[in-house]
N, C-alpha and C positions, 0 to 999 in steps of 0.2 A: 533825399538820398545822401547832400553832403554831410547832415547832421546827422544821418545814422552813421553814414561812417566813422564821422570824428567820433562818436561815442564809442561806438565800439572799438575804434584805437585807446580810448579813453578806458575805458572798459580793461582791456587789456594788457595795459600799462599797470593800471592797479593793481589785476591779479599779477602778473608777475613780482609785482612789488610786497605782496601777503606771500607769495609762496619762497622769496629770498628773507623777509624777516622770521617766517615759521622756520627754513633750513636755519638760519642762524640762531634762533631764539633753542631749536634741536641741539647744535653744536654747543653751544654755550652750557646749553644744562648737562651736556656729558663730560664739559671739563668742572662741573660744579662735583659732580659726581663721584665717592672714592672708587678709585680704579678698583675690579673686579678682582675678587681675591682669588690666589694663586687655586688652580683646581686639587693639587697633591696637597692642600693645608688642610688643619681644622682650626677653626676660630677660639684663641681662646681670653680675649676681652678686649673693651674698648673703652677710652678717658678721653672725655670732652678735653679740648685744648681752646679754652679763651685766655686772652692776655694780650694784655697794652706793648707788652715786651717779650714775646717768646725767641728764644736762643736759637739759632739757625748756626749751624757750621758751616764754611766754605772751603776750608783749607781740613789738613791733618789738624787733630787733640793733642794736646800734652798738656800736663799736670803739675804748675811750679808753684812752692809754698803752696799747697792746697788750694789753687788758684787757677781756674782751665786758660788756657792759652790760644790761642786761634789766630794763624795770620790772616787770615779774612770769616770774621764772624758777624752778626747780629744782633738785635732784638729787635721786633716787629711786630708792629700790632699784626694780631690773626685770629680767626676761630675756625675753630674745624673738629677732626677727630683723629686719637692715632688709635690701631689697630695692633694687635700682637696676634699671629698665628704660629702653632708649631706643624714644622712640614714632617710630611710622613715620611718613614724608614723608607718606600721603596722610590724616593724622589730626592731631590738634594737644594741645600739652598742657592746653587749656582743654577739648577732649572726656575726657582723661582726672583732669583733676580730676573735673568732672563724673559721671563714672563711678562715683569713689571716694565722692564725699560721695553718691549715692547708694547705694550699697551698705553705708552707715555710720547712713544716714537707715534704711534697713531692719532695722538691727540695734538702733534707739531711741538711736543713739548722741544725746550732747551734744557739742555743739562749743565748743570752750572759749575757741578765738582762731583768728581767723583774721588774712589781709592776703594783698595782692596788691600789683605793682609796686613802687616805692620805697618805698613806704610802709613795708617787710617791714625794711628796713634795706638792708645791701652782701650781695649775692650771694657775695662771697672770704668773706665770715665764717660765712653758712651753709654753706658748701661745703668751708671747709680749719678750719674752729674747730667747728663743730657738729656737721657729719655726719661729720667727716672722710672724703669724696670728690672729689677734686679734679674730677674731671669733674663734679660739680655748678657748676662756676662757670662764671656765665653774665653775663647783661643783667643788672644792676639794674631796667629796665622792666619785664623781661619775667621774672617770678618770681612765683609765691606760694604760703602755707604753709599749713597748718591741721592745729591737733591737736583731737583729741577723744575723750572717754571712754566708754564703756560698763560695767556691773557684773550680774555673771551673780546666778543667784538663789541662791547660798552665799557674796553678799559679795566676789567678786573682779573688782578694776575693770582695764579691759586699757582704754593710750592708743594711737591709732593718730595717727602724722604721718603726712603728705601733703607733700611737697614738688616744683612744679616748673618748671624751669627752660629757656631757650633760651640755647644759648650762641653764640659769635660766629660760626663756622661753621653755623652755623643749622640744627644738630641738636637736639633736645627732648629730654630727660630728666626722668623721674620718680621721686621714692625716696621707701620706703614703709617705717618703722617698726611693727610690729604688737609691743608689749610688753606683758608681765604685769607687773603693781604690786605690791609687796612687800606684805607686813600692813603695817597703821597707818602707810603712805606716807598724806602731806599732799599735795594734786593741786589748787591755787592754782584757783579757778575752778567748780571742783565741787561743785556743789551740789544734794541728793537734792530738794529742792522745783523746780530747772528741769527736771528729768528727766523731771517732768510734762508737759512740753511737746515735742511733737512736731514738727516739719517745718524750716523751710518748705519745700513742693513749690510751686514757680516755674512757673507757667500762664503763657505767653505768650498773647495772642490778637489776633485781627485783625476786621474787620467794624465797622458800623453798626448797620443794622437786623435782622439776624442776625450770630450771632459765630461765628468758629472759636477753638476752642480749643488749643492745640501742648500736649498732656501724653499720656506716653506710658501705654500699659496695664500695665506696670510699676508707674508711679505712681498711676496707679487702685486697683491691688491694695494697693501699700502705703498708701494713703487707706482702703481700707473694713477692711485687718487694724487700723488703728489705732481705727477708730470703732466696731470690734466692743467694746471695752472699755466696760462700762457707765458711762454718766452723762458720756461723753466729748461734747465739746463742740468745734465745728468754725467757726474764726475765718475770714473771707475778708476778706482786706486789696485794694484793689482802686489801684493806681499807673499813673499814664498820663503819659506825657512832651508839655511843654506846646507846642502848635505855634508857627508863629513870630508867626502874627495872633490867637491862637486867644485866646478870654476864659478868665479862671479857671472863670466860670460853665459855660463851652461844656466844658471840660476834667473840672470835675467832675460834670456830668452825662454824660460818656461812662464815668468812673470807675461810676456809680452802674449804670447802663442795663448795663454789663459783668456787671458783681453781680450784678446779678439776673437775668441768664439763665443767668451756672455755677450759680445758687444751683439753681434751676429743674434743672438738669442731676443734679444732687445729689441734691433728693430724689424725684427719678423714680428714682436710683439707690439709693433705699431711707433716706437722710439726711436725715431729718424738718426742716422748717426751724424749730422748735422747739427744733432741736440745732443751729441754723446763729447767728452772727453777721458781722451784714458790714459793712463799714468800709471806709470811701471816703476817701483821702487825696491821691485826683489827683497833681499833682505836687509837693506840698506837702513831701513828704519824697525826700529822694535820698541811695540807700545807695551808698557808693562801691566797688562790687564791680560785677566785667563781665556776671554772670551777672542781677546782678538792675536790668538796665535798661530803659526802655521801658514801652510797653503790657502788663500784666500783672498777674495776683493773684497772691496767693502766701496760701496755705494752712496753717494750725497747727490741730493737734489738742490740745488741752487735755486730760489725764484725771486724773480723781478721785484 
């Protein structure tokens, strides 16, 4: 009797042991994977990317003596593939960033740099210098980029761009880099201690004395796979844009009274507020990205 027991502890020690390497070996092949293309696009080609030295941006472009510029750039060994889609008339390429940085946000990606507008640098240099696509060039306004990492669980880090653009005929273009990183490539930015950090998931919401809140079930789910991770700890940043008569005091008491009813939401949804922190910065702080404006929290999971 003792030795069927031990077996069968034996027994199943192993299977659990087959069914965490199958979950990982699952995980692994979906960050190997180019993220799923925006559903408003049509595809319209794709160029292998091998090279001992491919050009990665970290910072703003600029273009001195016909010379690209970067205060934190690249080259890295990588192979992969980049992608070009144009997004359809009744969709924009702000839903299809959107799209991307969440399906990046799912995968624990780090984002390494982003920008938007002019800020990015000239649209002719990401377009005929960087990606080499000429149909990439577009608006200098109307542009922005973001690269960001992920690293499966045998050590291999894959960087995904995101680039996109309106150009003057007021067609929208999107192009998608999904690349594998050589061994012992150096990845300017990356760092195993931010990878701790999860999100932000961008909560709009509306209301007074009850609130609604704009986040989609999507983002619920990727909120409770991330809180599943013991000892993980859930930051709510709470930002409210200042009206035109409105007092700071009147501004950060809506910030506050906001907090506390997603907090309230949360741990009905099972997220003890022992595990919550919230942080009220009213209009005190303003990020210059289009997505993260107005009335809204914004969400980081922290884990151990």
């Amino acid at each position: 009797m003792m030795i069927n027991s031990i077996a069968h502890r034996v027994f199943a020690g192993l299977l659990c042991l087959v069914v965490v390497n199958a979950s990982a070996q699952e995980a692994d092949s979906d960050l190997a994977s180019v993220p799923e293309a925006f559903s408003q696009s049509s595809f319209e080609l794709d160029v292998p990317v091998v090279s001992s030295g491919h050009l990665v941006l970290f910072s703003p472009v600029r273009e001195v003596n016909n010379e690209i510029r970067s205060d934190r750039m690249a080259r890295i060994p990588v192979r992969g593939v980049g992608n070009l889609y144009q997004i359809r008339r009744d969709s924009s390429r702000q839903d299809a960033r959107e799209h991307y940085k969440r399906l990046l946000q799912a995968r624990g990606a780090q984002v390494l740099f982003q920008c938007s507008s002019r800020s990015c640098g000239r649209s002719n240099v990401w377009a005929n210098q960087i990606f080499d696509q000429a149909t990439l060039y577009g608006r200098d306004e109307n542009q922005d980029y973001l690269v960001a990492a992920t690293t499966d669980s045998s050590g291999i880090t894959w960087l995904t761009l995101v680039y996109t653009v309106k150009r003057g005929n007021q067609r929208e273009y999107v192009w998608v880099e999904h690349l594998e990183v050589g061994e012992g490539a150096v990845i300017p930015g990356l760092d195993s201690a931010n990878a701790r950090v999860r999100g932000p998931i961008i909560v709009p919401w509306q209301g007074g004395i009850t609130y609604r809140f704009e986040w989609s079930a999507e983002d619920r789910r990727m909120l409770n796979n991330w809180t599943e991770e013991e000892g993980a700890q859930v930051l709510l940043t709470g930002y409210v844009s200042l009206g035109e008569e409105e007092s700071l005091e009147d501004a950060m008491g809506r910030a506050n009274e906001s907090l506390a009813s997603l907090s309230q939401v949360l741990e009905k949804s099972g997220i003890a507020k022992d595990r919550q922190t919230l942080i009220a910065v009213g209009p005190a702080v303003i990020i210059p990205s289009p997505e993260r404006q107005g009335d809204r929290i914004e969400i980081v999971v922290i884990t151990r």
